[in-house]
N, C-alpha and C positions, 0 to 999 in steps of 0.2 A: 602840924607844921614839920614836926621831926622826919616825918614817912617822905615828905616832897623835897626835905633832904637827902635824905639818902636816897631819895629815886636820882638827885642831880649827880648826886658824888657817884653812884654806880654810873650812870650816864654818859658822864665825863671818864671814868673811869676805863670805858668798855674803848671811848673814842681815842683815848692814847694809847691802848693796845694796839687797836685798829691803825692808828697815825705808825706805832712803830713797826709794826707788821709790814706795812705799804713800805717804810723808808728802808728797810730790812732788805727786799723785793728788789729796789733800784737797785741798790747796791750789786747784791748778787746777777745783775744783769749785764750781759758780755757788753765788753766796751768795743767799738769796731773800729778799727785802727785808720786813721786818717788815708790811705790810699786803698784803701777797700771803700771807701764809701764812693771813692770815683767811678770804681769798677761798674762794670755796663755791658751786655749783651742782648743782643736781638737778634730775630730771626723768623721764618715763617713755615707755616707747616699747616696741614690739615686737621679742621678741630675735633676728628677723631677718627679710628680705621672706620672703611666700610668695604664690605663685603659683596661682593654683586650676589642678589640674590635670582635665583635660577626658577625654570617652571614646577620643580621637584619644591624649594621650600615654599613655594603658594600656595601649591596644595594642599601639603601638611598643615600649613598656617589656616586652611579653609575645613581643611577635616578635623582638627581638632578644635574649631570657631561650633562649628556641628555638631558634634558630639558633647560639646562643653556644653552648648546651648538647649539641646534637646534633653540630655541629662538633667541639665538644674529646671525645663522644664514640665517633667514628671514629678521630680523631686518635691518641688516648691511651689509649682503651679503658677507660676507669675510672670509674665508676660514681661514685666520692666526689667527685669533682671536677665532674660533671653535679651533685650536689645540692648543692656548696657555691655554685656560680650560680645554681642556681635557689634556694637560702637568703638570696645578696645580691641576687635581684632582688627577692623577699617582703620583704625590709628595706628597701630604695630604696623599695618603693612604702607601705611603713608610712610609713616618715620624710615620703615627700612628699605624704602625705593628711595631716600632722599640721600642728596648727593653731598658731604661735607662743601664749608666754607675753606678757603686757604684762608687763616690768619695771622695777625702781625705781632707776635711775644717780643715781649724785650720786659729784662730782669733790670733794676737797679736800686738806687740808696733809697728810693721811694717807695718799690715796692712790684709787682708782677704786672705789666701792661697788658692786655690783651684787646687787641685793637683798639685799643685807645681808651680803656676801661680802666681805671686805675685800682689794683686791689693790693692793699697792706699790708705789712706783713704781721702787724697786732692782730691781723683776723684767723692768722694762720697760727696750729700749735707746733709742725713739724712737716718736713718734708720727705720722700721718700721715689727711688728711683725701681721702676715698677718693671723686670721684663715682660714681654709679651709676645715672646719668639723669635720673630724678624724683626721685630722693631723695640725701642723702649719708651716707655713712660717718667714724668714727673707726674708724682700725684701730692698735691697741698693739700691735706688735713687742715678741715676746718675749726677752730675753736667754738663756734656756734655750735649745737648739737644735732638742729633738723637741717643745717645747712649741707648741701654733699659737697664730698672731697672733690678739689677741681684736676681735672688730667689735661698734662699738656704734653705734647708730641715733640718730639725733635730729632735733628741728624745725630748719626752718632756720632761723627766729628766733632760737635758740642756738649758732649754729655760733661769732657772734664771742666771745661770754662763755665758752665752752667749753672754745675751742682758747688764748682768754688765759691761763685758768686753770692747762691744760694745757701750754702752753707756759712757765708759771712754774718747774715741775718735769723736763718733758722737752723735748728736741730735736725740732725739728719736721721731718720727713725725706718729699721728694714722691716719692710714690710714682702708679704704675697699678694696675688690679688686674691678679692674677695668674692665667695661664691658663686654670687649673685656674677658676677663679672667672668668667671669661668664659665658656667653655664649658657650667658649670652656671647660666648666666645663660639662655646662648642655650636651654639644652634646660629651661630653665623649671622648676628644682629650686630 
């Protein structure tokens, strides 16, 4: 009987840690001043650059579809694995003939709209104003792990009412872009 006490009192124990940990938490959480929560901007933009691609990147994209595919099949000898590259090169060059959507952002006490999508800002842990040469980026870091970070487009006319806004609600965190995203910069995806 004494062991199924002390498994409660440690139990209880762990859960008022826990209870003031969490109240600790609120506390420390910016408070956002009655006419910031009013604050509101929108705006519309393209849901991401695209590039026109030329007869020069088809090729490449076909020569190295061929070479990828012939290689892994000497290599490995497998037949499924020659059609899954040659599956994700016919999808690479779908995706990079397709034309963006104009979309409808609008920032406020609620959270990031994108046409009519409503996303949190508890889902986000930071945000971050991303150059990209001629143009610039918002990019929301996700708080999920496999979730990716969302990029949103805008004029630069609104970058300072934007990231105000933005900054009412999240941490603002400078960031570069990330490899993977320079890479598909330079190969014009």
């Amino acid at each position: 009987m004494s062991d199924l006490t002390q498994a409660n009192s440690l139990a209880l124990c762990a859960f008022k840690r826990y209870n003031k940990r969490m109240q600790d938490e609120e506390k420390q959480a910016p408070e956002v001043p009655k006419n910031e929560l009013t604050a509101s901007v929108s705006w519309e933009a393209s849901e991401y650059l695209h590039h026109e691609k030329d007869f020069v990147w088809m090729t490449l994209l076909i020569a190295v579809t061929f070479f990828l595919a012939v290689v892994t099949y000497f290599l490995i000898e497998d037949v499924f694995s020659v059609a899954v590259i040659v599956l994700m090169a016919v999808a690479m060059a779908v995706y990079g003939y397709r034309k963006p959507r104009t979309l409808t952002y609008q920032i406020n006490s609620e959270g990031v709209i994108v046409s009519g999508r409503l996303y949190e800002y508890d889902k986000f842990r930071s945000f971050s104003i991303i150059d990209e040469g001629a143009v610039k980026s918002i990019l929301l870091e996700p708080l999920k792990r496999f979730m990716p970070p969302m990029s949103i487009y805008y004029a630069p006319d609104d970058e300072d009412k934007i990231s105000e806004v933005l900054s009412a609600y999240l941490p603002y965190r400078k960031r570069e872009l990330a490899f993977v995203d320079r890479l598909f910069k330079k190969l014009r995806f």
